[in-house]
C-alpha positions, 0 to 999 in steps of 0.5 A: 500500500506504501508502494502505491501512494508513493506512485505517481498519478499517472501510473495509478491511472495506467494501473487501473486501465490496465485492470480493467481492461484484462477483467473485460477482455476475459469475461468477453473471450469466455463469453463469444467462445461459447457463443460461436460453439453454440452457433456453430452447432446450429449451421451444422444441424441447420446444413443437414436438414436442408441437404435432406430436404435436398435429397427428398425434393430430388427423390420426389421429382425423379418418382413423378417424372418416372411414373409420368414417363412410365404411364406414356410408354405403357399407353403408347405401346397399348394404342400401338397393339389397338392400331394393329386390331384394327387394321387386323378387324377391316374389311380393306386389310388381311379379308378381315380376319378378325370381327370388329367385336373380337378385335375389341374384345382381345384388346380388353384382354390385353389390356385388363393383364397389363401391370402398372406398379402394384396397383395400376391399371388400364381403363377405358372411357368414351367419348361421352364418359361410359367406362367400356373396360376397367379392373372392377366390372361393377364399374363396367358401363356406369358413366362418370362423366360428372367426376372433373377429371373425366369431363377434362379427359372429355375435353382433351382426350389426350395428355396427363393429369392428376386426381383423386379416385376411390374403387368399389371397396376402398375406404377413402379416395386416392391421389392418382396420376393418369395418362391417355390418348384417343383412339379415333378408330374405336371412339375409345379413350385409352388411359393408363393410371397409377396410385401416387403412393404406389410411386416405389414400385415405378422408380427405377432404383439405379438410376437414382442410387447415382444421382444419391450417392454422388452427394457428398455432405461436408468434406466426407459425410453422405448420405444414405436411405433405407426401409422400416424393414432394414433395406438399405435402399442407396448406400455408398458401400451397403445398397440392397443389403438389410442391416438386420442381416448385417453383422455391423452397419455402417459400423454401429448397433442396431439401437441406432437404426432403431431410434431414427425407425421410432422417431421418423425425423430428428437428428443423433450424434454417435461414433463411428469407427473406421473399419480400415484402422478402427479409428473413432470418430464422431458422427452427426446423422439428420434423419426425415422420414417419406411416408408415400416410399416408406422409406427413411432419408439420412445425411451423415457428416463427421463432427470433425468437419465442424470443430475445426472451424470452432477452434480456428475461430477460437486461435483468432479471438485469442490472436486480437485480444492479445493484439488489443490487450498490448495496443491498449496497455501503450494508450492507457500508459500514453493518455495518463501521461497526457492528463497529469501532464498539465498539473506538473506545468502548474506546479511547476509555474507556481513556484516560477511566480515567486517574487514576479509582477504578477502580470504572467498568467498559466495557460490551460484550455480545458475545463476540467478539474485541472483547468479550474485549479489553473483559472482560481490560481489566475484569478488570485494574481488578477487581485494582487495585480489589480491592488497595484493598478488601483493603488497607482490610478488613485495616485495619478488622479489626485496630481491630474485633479490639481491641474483640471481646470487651467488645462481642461480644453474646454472653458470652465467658469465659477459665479455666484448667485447673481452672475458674476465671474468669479474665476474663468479658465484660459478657454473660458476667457477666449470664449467670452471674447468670440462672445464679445463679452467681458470675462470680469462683469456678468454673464449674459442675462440669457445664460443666467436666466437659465441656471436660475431655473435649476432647483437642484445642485446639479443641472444641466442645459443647451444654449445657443450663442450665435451660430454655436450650441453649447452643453452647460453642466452647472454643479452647485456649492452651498458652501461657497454660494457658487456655481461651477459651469462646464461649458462643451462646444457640441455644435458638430455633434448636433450637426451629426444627430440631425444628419444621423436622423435622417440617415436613420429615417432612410435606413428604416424606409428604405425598400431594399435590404441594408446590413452594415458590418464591421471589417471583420463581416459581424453584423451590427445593424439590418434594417426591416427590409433585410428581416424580412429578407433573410426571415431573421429578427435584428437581434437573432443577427448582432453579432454574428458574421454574414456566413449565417446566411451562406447557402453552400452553393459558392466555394471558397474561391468565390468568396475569396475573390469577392473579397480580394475586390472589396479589399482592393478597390473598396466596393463590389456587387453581384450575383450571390445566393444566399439562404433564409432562416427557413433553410430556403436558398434565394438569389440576390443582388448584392452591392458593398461599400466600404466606409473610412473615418477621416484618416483613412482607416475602414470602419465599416462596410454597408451591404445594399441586397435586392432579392432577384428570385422571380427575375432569376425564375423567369430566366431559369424557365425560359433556359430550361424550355430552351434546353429542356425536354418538356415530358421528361426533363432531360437534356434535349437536341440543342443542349445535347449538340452543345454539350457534345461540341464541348465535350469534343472540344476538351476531347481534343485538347487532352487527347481523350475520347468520348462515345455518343449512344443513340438509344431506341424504345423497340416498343413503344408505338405497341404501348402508346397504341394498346394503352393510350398516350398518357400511360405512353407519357408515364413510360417515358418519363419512368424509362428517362428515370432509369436511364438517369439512374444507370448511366454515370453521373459525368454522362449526359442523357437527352431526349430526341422525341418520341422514343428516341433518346442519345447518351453521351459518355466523356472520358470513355477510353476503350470500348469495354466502357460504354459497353459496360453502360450498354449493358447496365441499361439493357438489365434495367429495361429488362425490370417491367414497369408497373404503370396504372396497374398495368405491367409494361415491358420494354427493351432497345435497340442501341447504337453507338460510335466513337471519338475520334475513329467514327467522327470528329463533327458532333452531327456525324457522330450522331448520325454514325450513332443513329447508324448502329442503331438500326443495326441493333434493330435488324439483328433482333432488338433488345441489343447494341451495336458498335458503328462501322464504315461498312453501315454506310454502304449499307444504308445505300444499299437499304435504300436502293432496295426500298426503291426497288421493293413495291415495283418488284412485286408488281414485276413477279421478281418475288417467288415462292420456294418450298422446304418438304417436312419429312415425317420421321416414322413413314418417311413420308414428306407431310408438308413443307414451309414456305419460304420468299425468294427475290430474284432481282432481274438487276441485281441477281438474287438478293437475300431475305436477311437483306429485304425482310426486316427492311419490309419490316421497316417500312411495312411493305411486309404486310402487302408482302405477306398477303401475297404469300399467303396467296400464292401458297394457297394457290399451289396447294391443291397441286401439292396435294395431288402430287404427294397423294395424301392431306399436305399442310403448309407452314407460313412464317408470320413476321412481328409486324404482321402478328402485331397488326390489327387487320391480322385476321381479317387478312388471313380469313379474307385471303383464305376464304377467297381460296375456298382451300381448308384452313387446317390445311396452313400452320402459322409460324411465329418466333419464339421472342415475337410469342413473349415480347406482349404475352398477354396480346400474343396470348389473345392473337393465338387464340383467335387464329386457333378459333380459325382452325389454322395450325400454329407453330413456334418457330426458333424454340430455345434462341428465345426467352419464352416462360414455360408457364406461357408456353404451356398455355399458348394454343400450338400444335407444333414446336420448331427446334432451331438449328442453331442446336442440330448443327453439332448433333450428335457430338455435343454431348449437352447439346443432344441432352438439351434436344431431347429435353426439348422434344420430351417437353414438348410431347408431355405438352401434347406438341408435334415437333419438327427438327430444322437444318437437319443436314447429316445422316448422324444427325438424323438418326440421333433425332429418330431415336430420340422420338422428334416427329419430323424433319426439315433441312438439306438432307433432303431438299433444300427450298425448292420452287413450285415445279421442281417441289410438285416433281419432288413430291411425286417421286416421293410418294413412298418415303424417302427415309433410309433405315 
């Protein structure tokens, strides 16, 4: 205890710090540890229960894909065998060697043996909903037709679909799954079904024993799946075995099997040991039980996994506190130094001030403890100082107080009662003299009337005398029946008030704001004018300096400038914004002037403000309507060139570049014409929102009109940049917009050229700009393009082919070829696709990637399409003659078709003229074109299916269709584009993404159709793997009318090779 109070301050307060600290850093290391333990076990357990959720998800999944699959094949093969019956049973075929009725009657046989699982079965229903074969025959000719599922058999006939059914028997009803078809034949529709918890007996156990084990949980753990009966269904080592039989699974107890059989889910911790060393380790097992496979899912991981994350978190704690603990130590140890610092310089400085003057005085700036000691220590030299100064004062008073009135500069006069001088100063006699009076008689009859009038030993009066005013201050001695007069000349200070009055009448009246400062810019006067500007009272100003009302608008060099000018040639006026009480910034016009005293010397500054708010509106509003979109705000035409014959300017100078983006809306006459102008003036303001939010501040974004709108983008040295900003804005647009309760989609097409490789004059920049735009366009939309020299020629030659366009229809230089389909099963050509050909009698033949998105354009296509239409239904009729059998033709409708109004109009005008049957023609729309407005796609395709014409999705897989849509979308048949036959069968993701297609597109009840089928390989591939048909240069490429009606009749038996 003696050892510490013989310690200095500081190191007691280092002591304690230090004390403290240790105790917190303990309690907060015991405290997080068993914190990140806990934590640490709640990931691990929460893991495995998502990875058995996982495995259960995929288990589920793979069972109702395998039941579905298992379903179709059953009812294919079966519709197979009836088509075989009933060729056996006609009369055209073998001289009928079987009877209808015992055709039927075998196929009811057939049909009643099948398997299904365990409890599946065939049934079969007609067309009015009376069951005609099915397992229990009590059932055998009742109609259901009033069970939902049945009428949706009715309606559809063929396809999947789920329901619930109970049998004669059975207690409550079952989920089932059926699959069907039409047998047109025999009016029967043959639907295979199954029990949904019959789904173990279907699953194919090796396939997805793959998908299982190939999972692994952690580092080494895994998971594995058995029965209640101990099957082990899927195990890494142990699959098919049963773990009752075994002498040691997985190397525990059968106690362990148990608990996960009693409790269905939950998770155990155990030990496990490695059958190779006999090493324990410690295990985790999450178990979930599926009661419709009876089966028990399990996810295993080693505990080690986890507690080796727990001890490295542990080293790292450890490792800071340690850290912190010495870096705390050296600031504890600094900061005590530094706060007992100040009291040794005080002790230090009291015993320097032993036998001083007194006049030194400690300095400390704080106000604490010390600086309170500091402040009563001054105080104290304050008073001994102030004793010396009095003393001295006292002293000097008393010798000045002698010589008062001799030296006095202004005169003083002692009289008695009756008015005569007794004494009179120098002052007071030259006085009397300019007075003309004699100082030794009396004093003027006026002067004395006047103190005559005081009634109290002192007075005070002004008098005048001649072109002066005077102050007399009178003092009366009883004693000596005497009057002393002090006489002060104060006729310059009268002068002054009456002048001072007058300003001050001005000050108060004036309209415009007056503030007057001291050169140090604190406040000392404002008038009403300025109250009323600024909305501050006069007393809430004094004293403070005129940056209370700085608006923050000006920098430093603004009011640096300002006030070098003022300095330097004592006035300066201006434009300055200035900010209310209210926070309200406004624009004023200032003028300051500096005011001198006699010699010279500045004592003052006097500010004139005039508030110019509704002079600076008007201007900004007639700026901004000269610059300025109206609709969106943003920059327009002529503030764009401008800013852009800058930014080349400075370009230039520092050998920088810039980029000029020409941006198009690809749909928005569609919004404007669907929606109406107003929701259309949302959407651009919405999209001139968006475009601000996703380009970078230093960039400019203007609006042409319309939907057109340029981006300019300074400093932009690689091309890589703008096309960052490019792609910024297309993910941006791709968000719908929600206007009215209306979602509105949009893409653009851009373009965009460069400085200085594209141009160095703003307006060709644009132009080349523009250029690539239309570029974008005629590649699809919703994408950008880069400028090249080559567009230039291409627009020459775009509108050398927009001149040709009309008059080559009227001249027949436009033709018609055809693309057979063959069907994949008969080897029979079903059908073809009809495809425009131009051969210019100028220019050759020229390509439709050249003339159709410029048709497009400019709507030739419309007339263009009605031509075609046309002519395909005047060459069908040949087409069917030639091929011998029912001949369907496919024509490609292009986005400026399928948006037009008169559509169907056109088509059932060009239709009915023909007299050829509507089934007869499939309509073939792209993919993107389906998705671009689903909602009006949706409603278009169901009109044209009321017409009972085909429809084709043409493309499918180069798009971005949602499956949702297209399962609702009324089409027959699905294209696959070439872009995917082209590497068959060699890419081994590619043939797996094809076979998804066409297995998708039948589960969806849709034919479909391979295009660019150009090798042998390919076709086989696409045989096997069940495409419906085939189209491309294998067989023919596009073929005019006569060379197509000499194909079709040497083709009449199949062109297909085995």
């Amino acid at each position: 205890m003696k050892y510490l109070k013989s310690l200095s301050i500081s190191l007691k307060l280092f002591l304690i710090y230090s004390l403290l600290f240790l105790f917190l850093a303990t309690v907060t290391f015991f405290s997080v540890s068993r914190t990140v333990g806990q934590r640490v076990q709640e990931i691990a357990l929460t893991e495995l229960d998502n990875a058995t959720d996982t495995i259960i998800e995929i288990i589920r999944s793979y069972a109702d894909f395998s039941i579905r699959n298992h379903l179709r094949t059953q009812v294919k093969s079966a519709v197979a065998s009836l088509d075989i019956l009933n060729k056996l049973a006609s009369e055209e075929s073998y001289n009928s060697l079987l009877s209808l009725e015992q055709a039927m009657d075998i196929a009811s046989s057939r049909l009643l043996n099948i398997e299904i699982g365990n409890e599946g079965y065939f049934y079969v229903i007609d067309p009015q909903g009376e069951i005609l074969i099915h397992p229990y025959e009590d059932l055998v000719g009742v109609s259901v037709r009033e069970y939902d599922f049945v009428q949706k058999q009715i309606e559809e006939k063929s396809g999947y679909l789920e329901y619930e059914w109970k049998n004669p028997g059975d207690e409550e009803p079952r989920e089932k799954v059926l699959y069907m078809e039409y047998f047109k034949p025999w009016e029967w529709i043959l639907t295979a079904s199954a029990y949904k918890d019959d789904l173990q007996s279907l699953i194919q156990i090796d396939d997805l024993r793959n998908s299982i084990t190939s999972i692994q949980e952690g580092k080494k753990g895994y998971p594995f799946i058995f029965t209640p009966n101990g099957d082990i269904i899927i195990h890494p080592d142990s699959s098919g075995e049963n773990f009752y039989t075994m002498e040691n699974p997985d190397n525990l107890s059968l106690d362990f099997f148990s608990q996960m059989i009693e409790k269905k889910r939950g998770n155990l911790r155990y030990t496990w040991y490695d059958p190779g060393t006999g090493e324990p380790s410690g295990k985790i097992a999450f178990f979930k039980y599926i009661p419709e496979f009876d089966w028990i899912i399990v996810s295993s991981v080693y505990v080690e996994d986890y507690d080796s994350i727990t001890t490295d978190i542990y080293i790292i704690l450890l490792v800071a506190i340690a850290l912190s603990t010495v870096i705390f130590l050296l600031i504890s140890r600094k900061i005590s130094i530094i706060l007992t610092a100040p009291l040794f310089s005080l002790i230090t400085f009291i015993e320097n001030s032993r036998g001083t003057d007194y006049s030194e005085r400690f300095t400390y700036k704080g106000n604490d403890e010390i600086g309170h000691l500091a402040g009563q220590f001054n105080t104290f030299l304050d008073d001994l100082e102030n004793e010396k100064k009095i003393r001295r004062q006292v002293e000097k008073k008393n010798s000045i107080l002698a010589l008062f009135p001799e030296e006095n500069p202004n005169p003083v006069i002692r009289v008695n009662k009756e008015g005569r001088v007794l004494y009179a100063n120098p002052v007071a006699v030259n006085h009397f003299a300019v007075w003309g009076l004699d100082i030794s008689s009396y004093l003027p009859d006026d002067l004395r009337d006047k103190i005559n009038k005081i009634d109290s030993e002192f007075g005070a009066f002004e008098y005048s005398r001649g072109v002066g005013v005077y102050e007399v201050l009178t003092s009366y001695f009883p004693s000596q029946e005497a009057y002393y007069l002090f006489i002060s000349d104060i006729s310059v200070r009268k002068r002054a008030q009456a002048q001072l009055s007058l300003s001050e009448s001005v000050f108060g009246n004036s309209l415009d704001g007056i503030v007057i400062t001291t050169p140090d810019a604190i406040i000392e006067r404002v008038n009403e004018a300025y109250e009323d500007l600024t909305g501050y009272r006069e007393d809430e100003l004094l004293g403070q300096t005129l940056r209370v009302l700085k608006s923050g608008i000006h920098d430093d060099d603004y009011y640096k400038e300002m006030w070098d000018v003022l300095r330097r040639e004592g006035k300066w006026s201006g434009e300055i914004w200035n900010k209310r009480k209210n926070g309200e910034t406004f624009p004023q016009w200032l003028a300051i002037n500096s005011i001198m005293d006699k010699s010279g010397h500045l004592t003052h500054y006097v500010g004139l403000v005039k508030d110019v708010s509704e002079i600076k509106a008007s201007e900004d509003k007639l700026k901004h309507q000269a610059y300025y979109d109206a609709l969106t705000g943003l920059p327009n035409r002529v503030l764009f060139l401008d800013r852009l014959t800058q930014a080349i300017a400075y370009a230039d100078r520092n050998r920088s570049y810039l980029a000029v983006m020409f941006l198009d809306l690809d749909n928005f006459k569609n919004i404007n014409d669907s929606m109406g102008h107003n929701v259309g003036d949302v959407f651009l303001r919405n999209i001139s929102d968006l475009l601000s939010s996703s380009c970078r501040d230093e960039d400019t974004i203007a609006r042409l009109g319309g939907d057109e709108f340029l981006i300019l983008m300074p400093g932009v040295e690689t091309r890589e940049a703008a096309v960052e900003v490019a792609k910024r804005l297309q993910h941006a647009l791709r968000t719908p917009l929600q206007i009215n309760g209306l979602e509105v989609h949009s893409t653009a097409s851009m373009g965009i050229s460069y400085y200085p490789e594209d141009g160095k004059d703003p307006l060709l920049l644009m132009q080349n700009a523009d250029m690539a735009m239309y570029q974008s366009k005629k590649m699809g939309k919703g994408t950008y393009t880069h400028y090249e020299k080559e567009m230039n020629k291409k627009i020459q030659l775009k509108m050398e082919l927009d001149g040709k366009m009309h008059n080559a229809l009227e001249i027949d230089e436009f033709k018609v070829a055809y693309q057979p389909k063959v069907d994949t099963k008969t080897g029979i050509v079903t059908g073809a696709e009809a495809l425009i050909r131009w051969e210019s009698a100028e220019s050759g033949m020229i390509s439709p990637v050249d003339f159709i998105p410029l048709a497009e354009e400019n709507g030739f296509i419309l007339e263009l399409g009605d031509w075609i239409l046309g002519k395909v239904l005047e060459d069908l009729p040949e087409m069917r003659k030639a091929g011998g059998h029912d001949f369907e033709v496919a024509v490609n409708l292009s986005g400026r078709q399928f948006r037009d109004k008169e559509l169907l109009n056109r088509i059932t005008t060009i239709i009915d003229a023909s007299g050829q049957p509507y089934e007869s023609i499939n309509f073939e729309i792209t993919e993107n074109m389906a998705m671009e407005d689903s909602v009006s796609a949706m409603a278009i395709l169901d009109s044209l299916y009321e017409l009972n014409v085909n429809i084709s999705i043409d493309d499918f897989g180069t798009g971005y269709s949602s499956l949702s849509y297209l399962k609702r979308f009324k089409t027959q048949c699905l294209k696959i584009d070439k872009s995917f036959i082209d590497e068959l069968p060699e890419d081994s993701k590619g043939s797996a993404l094809v076979k998804d297609i066409i297995r998708m597109g039948q589960n969806l009840g849709m034919y479909i159709v391979a295009e660019g089928v150009e090798s042998q390989k390919q076709l086989d591939f696409l045989r096997e793997a069940g495409c419906d048909s085939i189209q491309g240069y294998y067989f023919s490429k596009p073929l005019f009318k006569d060379d197509f009606l000499y194909y079709l009749k040497n083709n009449k038996a199949g062109i297909l090779k085995e």
